[in-house]
N, C-alpha and C positions, 0 to 999 in steps of 0.2 A: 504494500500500500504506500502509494507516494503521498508524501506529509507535504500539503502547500501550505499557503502562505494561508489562503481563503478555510482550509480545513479547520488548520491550529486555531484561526480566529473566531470559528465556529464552536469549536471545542471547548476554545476558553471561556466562552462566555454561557455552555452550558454548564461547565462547573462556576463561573462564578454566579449565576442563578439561583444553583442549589448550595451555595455557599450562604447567600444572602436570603433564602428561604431558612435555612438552619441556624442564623443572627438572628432573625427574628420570631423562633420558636423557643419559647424559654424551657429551660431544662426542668423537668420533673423533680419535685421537692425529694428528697430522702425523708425514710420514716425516721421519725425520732419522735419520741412521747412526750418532748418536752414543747412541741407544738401545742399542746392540748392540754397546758398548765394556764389557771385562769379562764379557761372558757365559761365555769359556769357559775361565776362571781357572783353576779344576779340572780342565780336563780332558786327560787324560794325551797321548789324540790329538792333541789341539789343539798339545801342546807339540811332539810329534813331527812334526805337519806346520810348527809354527815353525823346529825344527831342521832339518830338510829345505830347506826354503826358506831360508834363511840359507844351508845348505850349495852350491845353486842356484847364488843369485846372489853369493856369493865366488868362485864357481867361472868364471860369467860377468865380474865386475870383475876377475878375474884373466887371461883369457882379453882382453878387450877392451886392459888395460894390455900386455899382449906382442904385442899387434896380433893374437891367432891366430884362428881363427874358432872357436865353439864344439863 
């Protein structure tokens, strides 16, 4: 295959296309849990299921300290 002039220029500029298509795809986030610290500051459930859960496991820490079974 003879490489012209006209070829390369056509070449180039289908990579540079897909170059400038993939600058303006932004990269997919990585998991990390710490994305989803503070989500749910506000919300009243959320307090309520903290309060439950606290109430849980005092219940169990208290339960394990007198040796009783829960």
């Amino acid at each position: 295959m003879e490489l012209t002039l006209e070829a390369l220029a056509a070449r180039l500029a289908v990579v540079e296309k897909k170059l400038a298509e993939r600058q303006n795809t932004p990269l997919p986030r990585k998991k990390d849990w710490r994305r989803v610290v503070g989500m749910f500051t506000d919300s009243e459930l959320m307090r309520q299921i903290d309060t439950e859960g606290q109430a849980i496991r005092e219940a169990e820490r208290n339960a394990a300290q007198e040796g009783q079974p829960e």
